[in-house]
N, C-alpha and C positions, 0 to 999 in steps of 0.2 A: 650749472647756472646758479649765480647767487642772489638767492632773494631776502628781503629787508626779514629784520627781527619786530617783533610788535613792539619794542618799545620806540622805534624809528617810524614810524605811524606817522604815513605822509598825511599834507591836508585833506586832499579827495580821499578821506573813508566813507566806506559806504553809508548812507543814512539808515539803512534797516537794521546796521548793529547795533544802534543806541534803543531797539524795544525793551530795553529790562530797566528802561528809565520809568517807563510805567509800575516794576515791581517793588513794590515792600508793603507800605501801611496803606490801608483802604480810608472809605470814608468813617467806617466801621471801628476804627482805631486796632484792627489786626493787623497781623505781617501776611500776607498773601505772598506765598511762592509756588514753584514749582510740588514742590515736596509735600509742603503742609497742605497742601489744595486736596491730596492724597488722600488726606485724614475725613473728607467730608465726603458720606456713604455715596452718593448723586455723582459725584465725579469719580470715585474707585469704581465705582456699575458705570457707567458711561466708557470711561476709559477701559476696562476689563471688556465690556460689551467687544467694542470696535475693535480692538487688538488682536482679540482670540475670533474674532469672525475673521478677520484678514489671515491672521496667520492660521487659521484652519484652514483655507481654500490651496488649491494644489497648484504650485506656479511651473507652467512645462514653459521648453525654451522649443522653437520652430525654425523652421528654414524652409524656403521657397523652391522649389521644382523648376527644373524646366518646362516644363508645361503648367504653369502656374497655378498649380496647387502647394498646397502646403503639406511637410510630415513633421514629427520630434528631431531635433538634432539630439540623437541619444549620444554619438560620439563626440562632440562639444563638450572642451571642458566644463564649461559656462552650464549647461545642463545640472549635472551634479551638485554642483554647486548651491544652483539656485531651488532645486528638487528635492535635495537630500542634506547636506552641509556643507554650509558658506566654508567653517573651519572647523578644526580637530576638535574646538570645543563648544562647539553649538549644531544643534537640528537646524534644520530647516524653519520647524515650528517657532522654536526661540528665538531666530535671527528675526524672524517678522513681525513675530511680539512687539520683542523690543522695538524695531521700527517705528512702528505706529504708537507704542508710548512715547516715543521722544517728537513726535510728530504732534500728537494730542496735548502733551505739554508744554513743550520748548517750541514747536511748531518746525521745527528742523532737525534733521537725520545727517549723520557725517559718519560715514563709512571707509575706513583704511583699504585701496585695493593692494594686494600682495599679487606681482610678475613675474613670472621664470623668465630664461634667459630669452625664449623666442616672443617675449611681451602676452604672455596666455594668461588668464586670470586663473590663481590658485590659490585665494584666501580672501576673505571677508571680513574685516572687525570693524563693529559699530564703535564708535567714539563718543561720548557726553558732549551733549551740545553746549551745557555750559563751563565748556574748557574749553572751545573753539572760538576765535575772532578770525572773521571775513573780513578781509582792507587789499586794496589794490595799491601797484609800487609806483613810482615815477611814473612810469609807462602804461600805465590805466591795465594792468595785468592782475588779474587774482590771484591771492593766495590765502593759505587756511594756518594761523597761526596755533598748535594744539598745547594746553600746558598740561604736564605731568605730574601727578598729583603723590606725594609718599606712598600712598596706601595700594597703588599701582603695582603690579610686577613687572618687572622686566628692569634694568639697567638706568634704565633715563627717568629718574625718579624726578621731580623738580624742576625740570628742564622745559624748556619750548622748543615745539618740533616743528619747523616750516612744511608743509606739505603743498604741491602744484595739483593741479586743475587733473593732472592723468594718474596722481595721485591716491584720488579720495573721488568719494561720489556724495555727491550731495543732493539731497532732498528737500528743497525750501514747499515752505506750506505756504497759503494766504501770506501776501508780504504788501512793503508799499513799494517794491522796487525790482520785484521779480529776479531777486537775488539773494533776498533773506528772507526764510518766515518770520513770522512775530508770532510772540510765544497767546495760545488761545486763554491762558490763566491768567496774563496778566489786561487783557485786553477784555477778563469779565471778572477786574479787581476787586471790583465794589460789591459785585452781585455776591462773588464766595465771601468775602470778609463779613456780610450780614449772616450767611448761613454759620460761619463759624461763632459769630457772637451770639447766634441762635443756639447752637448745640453747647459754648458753654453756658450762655444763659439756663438752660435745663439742665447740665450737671451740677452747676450751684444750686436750683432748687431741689435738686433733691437729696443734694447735698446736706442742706437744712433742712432735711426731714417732710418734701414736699409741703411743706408751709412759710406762709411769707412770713417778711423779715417784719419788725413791728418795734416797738417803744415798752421798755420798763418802768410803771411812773412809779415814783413814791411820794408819801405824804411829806415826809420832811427832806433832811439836808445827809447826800449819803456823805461819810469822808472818805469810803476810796469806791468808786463810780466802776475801775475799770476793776474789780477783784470779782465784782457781783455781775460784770458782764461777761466776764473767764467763766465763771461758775455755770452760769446760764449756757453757755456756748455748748461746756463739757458735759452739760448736762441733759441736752436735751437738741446739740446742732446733729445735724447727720442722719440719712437714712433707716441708720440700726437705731437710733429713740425714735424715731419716732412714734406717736401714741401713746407715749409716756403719759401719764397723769401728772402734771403738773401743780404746786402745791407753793404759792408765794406768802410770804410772813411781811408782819409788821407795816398790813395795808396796803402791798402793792400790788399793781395792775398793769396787765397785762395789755397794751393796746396795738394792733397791728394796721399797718398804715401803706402796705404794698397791694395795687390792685390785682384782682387773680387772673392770671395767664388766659381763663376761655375769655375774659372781659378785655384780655389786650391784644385776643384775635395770634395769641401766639402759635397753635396748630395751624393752622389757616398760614401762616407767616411761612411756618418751614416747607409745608407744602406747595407753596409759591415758589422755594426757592428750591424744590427738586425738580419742577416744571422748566424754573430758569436755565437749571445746569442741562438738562435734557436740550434744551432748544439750542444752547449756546455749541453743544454739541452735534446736530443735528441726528440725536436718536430717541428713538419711539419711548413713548414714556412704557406701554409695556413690557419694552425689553427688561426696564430697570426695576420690574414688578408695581410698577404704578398702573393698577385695570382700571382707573375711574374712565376713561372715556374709551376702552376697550366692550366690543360686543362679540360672541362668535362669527356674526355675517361679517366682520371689517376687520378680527385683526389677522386675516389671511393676507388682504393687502394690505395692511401695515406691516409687514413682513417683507412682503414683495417691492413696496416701495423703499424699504430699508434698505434693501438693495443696490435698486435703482438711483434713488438721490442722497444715499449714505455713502454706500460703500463704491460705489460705480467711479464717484470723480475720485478719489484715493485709490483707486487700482489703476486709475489712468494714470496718474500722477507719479506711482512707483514706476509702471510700466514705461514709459517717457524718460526717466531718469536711467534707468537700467539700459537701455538701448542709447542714450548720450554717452555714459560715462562709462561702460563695459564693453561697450562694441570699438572695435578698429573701424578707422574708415572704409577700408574695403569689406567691411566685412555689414556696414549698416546699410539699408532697405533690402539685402539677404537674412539676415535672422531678426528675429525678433522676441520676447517675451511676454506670454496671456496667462494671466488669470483664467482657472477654471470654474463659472460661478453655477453651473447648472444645475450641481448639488441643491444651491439656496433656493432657484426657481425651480423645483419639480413642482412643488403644488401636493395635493394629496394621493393618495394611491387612483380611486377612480380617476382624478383628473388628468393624472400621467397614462391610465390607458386608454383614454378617449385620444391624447394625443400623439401617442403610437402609433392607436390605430389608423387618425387621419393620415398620419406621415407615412405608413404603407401602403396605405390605398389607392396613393397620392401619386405613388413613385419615388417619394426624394429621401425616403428612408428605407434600409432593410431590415433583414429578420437580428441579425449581428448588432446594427447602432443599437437598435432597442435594448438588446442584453446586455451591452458592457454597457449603458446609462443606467442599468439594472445592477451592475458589480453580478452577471449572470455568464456561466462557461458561454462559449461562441459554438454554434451550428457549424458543421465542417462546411467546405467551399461546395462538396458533391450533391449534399443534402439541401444545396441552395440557400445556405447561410450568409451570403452576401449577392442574393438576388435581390434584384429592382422589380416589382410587380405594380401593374396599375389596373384597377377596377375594368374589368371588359363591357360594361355596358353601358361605361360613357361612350357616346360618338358623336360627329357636330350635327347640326339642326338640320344644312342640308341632305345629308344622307340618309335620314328618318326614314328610314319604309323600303327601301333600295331592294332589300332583298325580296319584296313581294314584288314587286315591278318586276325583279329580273324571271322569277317564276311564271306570271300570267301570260296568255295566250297571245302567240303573235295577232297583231291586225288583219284583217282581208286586205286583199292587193285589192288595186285599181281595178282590173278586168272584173274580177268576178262582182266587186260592187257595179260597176254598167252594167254584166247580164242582170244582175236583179232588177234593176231598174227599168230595162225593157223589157220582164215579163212581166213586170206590176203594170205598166202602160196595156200590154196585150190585153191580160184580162180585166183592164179599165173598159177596152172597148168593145 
């Protein structure tokens, strides 16, 4: 099949490719991108946070029973793959790293799949999101235009490589079209471009020796202005003078005329703007070592909810893509891909055996579940390591007592209650 080259870029391109129109200079007068956004500690702990939480979790692949449970497809190529290495030269760990940083920043994930001859997935490679354009052809059909960059290996250095839809898997983040993300850095332009003007703002001041910039007066007329400002600079700009004794001739004075940093609120400033990058990100300011509104009673569940409304919708998100774009037709609503998160919700040690123990008392767990959520050897099958037991002295409300009933004295018959009766009469009369 022949599909268009990018530079034959019908009119219906998609609108979600043009988000890096939002990127370059802030309000801030910085260049905000991708990369440099890297440089600012709030967003390397944010992004580091989220990456290495996803890519620690253990991704198993499944497959449905006839009798509709579920076990591991261990002999699925697709297992291995996704469990252990995508390709010869990445873990499993590093494939989903990387993921989730191009997802964090580019807001989109593009993945090469490699096919043997019976269409089986045997290879994995993540692509730079910004070397791919998304455009559909005449025929409103997608395709992934990829360009080759020199510093690449392989053969097709410089080149652009058309890729189809069974080609590549694609992971769009937040987007306006549900076909491209947009990238999250350039969508909180303004907010990085102040933090970076914050951080060099504070290496030039301490640059100059933590002391503001100020005014040389002299009483007369100097003839060269800029030899005595060289002088000054060399002599006393820069962390290492600082404290210098300082020592001016022929009447001049020193006067300084820049307000100081706690009076223009400048801590408090950067502060705001680890808060921002936290939010913009949707992670706990404790993760990123910020404890001011961390206590021991809450940040168990700030943990828990890290989870839940962090990392939960991005494990859907992968999970959904992996099953579109990995799976054959016949082979989709039969297998499928989970995240394993119960590592992150166990909770603390007592709290994980109070809920053991409900789960066997209960019936719907045995002596086995509890050990391998433990990483603990398994009780043999004889020993009753994968008995179901339920509490014996639950039973429902009407049968309360049943056993004494069945114990107690039969009744007297009918006959013998009338004889009584008519010898209580006799000796009535």
């Amino acid at each position: 099949m022949n599909w268009p080259f990018s530079k034959n870029r019908p009119k219906n391109s998609l609108p979600g490719d043009q988000y890096r129109f939002y990127m370059g200079y802030s309000t801030a007068e910085k260049v905000v991108t991708e990369r440099s956004s890297m440089q600012i500690t709030a967003v390397y702990a944010c992004v580091r946070v989220l990456s290495e939480a996803v890519a620690s979790l253990p991704l198993h692949f499944y497959h449905y029973k006839e009798d509709g449970s579920k076990e591991k497809a261990l002999k699925h190529p697709l297992y291995f793959l996704l469990h252990d290495e995508p390709n010869p030269e990445m873990t499993s760990f590093i494939f989903k790293e990387t993921m989730m940083t191009h997802l964090l920043l580019w807001g989109n994930f593009y993945c090469q799949i490699i096919r043997n001859g019976k269409g089986e997935v045997v290879g994995l490679y993540p692509l730079m999101p910004n070397r791919m354009t998304v455009d559909r052809d005449e025929k409103g059909r997608l395709y992934y235009s990829y360009q080759h960059q020199s510093d690449e290996a392989g053969t097709m250095r410089n080149e652009t490589v058309i890729l189809h839809q069974d080609e590549l898997m694609h992971i769009p983040g937040l987007g306006f079209d549900g076909l491209i993300g947009y990238s999250p850095i350039a969508m909180m332009k303004n907010a990085l471009g102040t933090s970076i003007a914050c951080d060099e703002y504070a290496s030039k001041f301490f640059a100059n020796g933590a002391s503001p910039s100020g005014v040389l007066e002299h009483p007369g007329i100097l003839k060269n202005p800029e030899k005595v400002r060289e002088s000054w600079n060399q002599a006393f700009s820069g962390s290492q003078n600082a404290h210098k004794t300082v020592v001016l001739e022929e009447g001049m004075k020193y006067a300084p005329i820049s307000i100081n940093p706690q009076d223009s609120q400048f801590l408090e400033t950067r502060k705001f703007q680890l808060e921002e990058v936290a939010r913009a990100f949707r992670c706990p300011c404790h993760l990123i070592n910020d404890l001011d509104h961390a206590t021991f009673s809450n940040i168990e569940e700030q943990s828990l909810e890290f989870v839940t409304y962090t990392l939960a919708p991005w494990l859907v998100r992968i999970e959904s893509a992996i099953g579109k774009s990995l799976l054959r037709e016949d082979e989709k609503g039969k297998y499928y891909a989970r995240f394993n998160v119960d590592g992150l919700l166990r909770g603390d040690y007592a709290s994980r055996m109070q809920g053991y123990a409900t789960g066997i008392n209960n019936g719907f767990m045995c002596v086995n579940d509890v050990r391998m959520l433990e990483n603990l050897d398994l009780v043999p099958e004889e020993d009753g390591g994968n008995t179901f037991m339920v509490n014996g002295t639950m039973q429902k409300l009407s049968e309360v007592g049943a056993a004494y009933r069945d114990k107690a004295e039969p009744s007297e018959s009918k006959e013998e209650t009338d004889d009584k009766e008519k010898t209580m009469r006799r000796k009535r009369r």
